[in-house]
N, C-alpha and C positions, 0 to 999 in steps of 0.2 A: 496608783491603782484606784480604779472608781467600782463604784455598786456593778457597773456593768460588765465589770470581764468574767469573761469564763475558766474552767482551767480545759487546758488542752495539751493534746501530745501526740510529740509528730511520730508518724509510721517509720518514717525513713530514716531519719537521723536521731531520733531520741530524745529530742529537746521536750523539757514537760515546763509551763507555765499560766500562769494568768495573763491572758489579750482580750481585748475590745471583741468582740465576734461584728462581724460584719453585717447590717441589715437584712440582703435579702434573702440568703441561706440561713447566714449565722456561724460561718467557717470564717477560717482566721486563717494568716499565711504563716507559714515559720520563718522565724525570723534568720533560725541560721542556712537553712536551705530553701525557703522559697515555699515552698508543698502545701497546699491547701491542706488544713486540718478541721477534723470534727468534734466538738465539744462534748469534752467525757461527759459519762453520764452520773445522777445523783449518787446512784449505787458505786462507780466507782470511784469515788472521791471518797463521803463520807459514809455512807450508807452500810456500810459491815460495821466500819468501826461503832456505829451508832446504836446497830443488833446487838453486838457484843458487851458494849456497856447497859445497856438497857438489861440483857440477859442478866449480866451479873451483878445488877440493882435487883433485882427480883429476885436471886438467889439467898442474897444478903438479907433481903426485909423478911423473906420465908424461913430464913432459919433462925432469924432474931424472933419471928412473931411466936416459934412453935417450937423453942427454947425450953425447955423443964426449967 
């Protein structure tokens, strides 16, 4: 696996992984069916899980700062 794959997942058969995207779109083929696929996006990858911890960093530090 290099810097450059993406994560992707196919419509049709369900297959979800890291592939090379191809140059001039940037779509990649499924490997188990074939299907052109489009590269999820930041938000659905990491992007909640990253709101959710950042949220409850902030929870933590506000109720440790304003502690009696």
């Amino acid at each position: 696996m290099s810097w450059h794959d993406k994560s992707y997942e196919c419509p049709v058969c369900g297959w979800q992984g890291m592939l090379e995207p191809t140059p001039p779109l940037g779509d990649a083929t499924c490997p188990d069916c074939g299907t052109l696929m489009q590269p999820r996006s930041w938000r659905d990858t990491w992007g909640v899980t990253l709101v959710i911890l950042g949220f409850v960093v902030i929870v933590v530090l506000f109720v440790s700062y304003f502690r009696e």
